[in-house]
C-alpha positions in Angstrom: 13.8 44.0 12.9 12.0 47.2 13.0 9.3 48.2 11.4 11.4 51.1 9.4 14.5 48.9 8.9 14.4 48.2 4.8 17.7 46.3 5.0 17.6 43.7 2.6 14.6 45.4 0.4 14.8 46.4 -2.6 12.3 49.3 -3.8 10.0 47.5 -6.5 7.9 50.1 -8.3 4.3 48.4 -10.0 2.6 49.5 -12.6 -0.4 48.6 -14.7 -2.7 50.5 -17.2 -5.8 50.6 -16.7 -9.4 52.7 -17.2 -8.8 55.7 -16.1 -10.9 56.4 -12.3 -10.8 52.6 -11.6 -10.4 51.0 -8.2 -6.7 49.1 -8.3 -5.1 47.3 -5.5 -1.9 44.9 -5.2 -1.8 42.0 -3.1 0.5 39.3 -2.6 2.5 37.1 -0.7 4.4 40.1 0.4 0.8 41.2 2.1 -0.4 37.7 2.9 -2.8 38.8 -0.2 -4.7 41.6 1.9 -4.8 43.9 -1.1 -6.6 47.1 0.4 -3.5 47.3 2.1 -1.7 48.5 -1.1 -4.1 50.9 -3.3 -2.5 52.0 -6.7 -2.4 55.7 -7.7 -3.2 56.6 -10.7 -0.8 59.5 -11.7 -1.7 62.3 -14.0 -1.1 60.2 -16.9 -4.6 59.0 -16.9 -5.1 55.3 -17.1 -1.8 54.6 -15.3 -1.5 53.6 -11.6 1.8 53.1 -9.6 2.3 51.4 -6.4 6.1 51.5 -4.6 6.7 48.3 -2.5 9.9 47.5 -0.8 10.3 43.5 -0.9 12.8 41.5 0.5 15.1 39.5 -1.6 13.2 36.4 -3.4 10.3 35.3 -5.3 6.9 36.4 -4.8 3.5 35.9 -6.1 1.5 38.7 -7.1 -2.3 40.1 -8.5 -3.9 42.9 -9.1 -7.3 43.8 -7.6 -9.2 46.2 -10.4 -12.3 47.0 -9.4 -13.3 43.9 -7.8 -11.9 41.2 -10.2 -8.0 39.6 -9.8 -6.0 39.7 -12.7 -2.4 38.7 -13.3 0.1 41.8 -14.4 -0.5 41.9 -18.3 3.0 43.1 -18.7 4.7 40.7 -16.7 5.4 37.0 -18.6 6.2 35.2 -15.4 3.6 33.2 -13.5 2.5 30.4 -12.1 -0.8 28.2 -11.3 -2.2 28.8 -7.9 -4.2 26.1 -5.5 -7.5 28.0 -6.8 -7.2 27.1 -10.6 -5.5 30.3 -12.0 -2.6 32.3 -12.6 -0.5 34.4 -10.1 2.1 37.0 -11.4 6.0 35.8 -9.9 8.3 39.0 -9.4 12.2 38.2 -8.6 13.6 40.1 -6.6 17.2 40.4 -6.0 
């Protein structure tokens, strides 16, 4: 499978408020958690950053990185207890 071959991904769009100017990231088990691999932008809605991932089919486990600290997606319900003590986000994807 190529690098460019999406086939069975499905465009998941994040997006979290958050001060306005602040350093966010996304990392999950869809990066193997390396978050400065998927920076958030904020758009010209101040105070609201985007990030457009395409994720294959399937659950996955996901954080925010904003400025510095993890945090689970306040808009999200779904989550589960990691090996470290706290919460991870869970996205579906189908």
């Amino acid at each position: 499978m190529g690098k460019n071959d999406n086939s069975g991904r499905r465009r998941v769009t994040f997006v979290l408020r958050a001060d306005s100017g602040s350093e966010v990231y996304l990392g999950g088990t869809f990066n193997d958690w390396d978050y400065l691999k998927k920076p958030l932008k904020e758009s010209a809605d101040k105070g609201v950053f985007t990030a457009v991932c395409m994720l294959p089919t399937g659950t996955h486990e996901y954080k925010f990185h904003i400025n510095g600290i993890w945090c689970v997606d306040p808009e999200n319900p779904n989550f589960c207890q990691n090996n470290f003590g706290s919460l991870n986000s869970i996205i579906e994807v189908v």
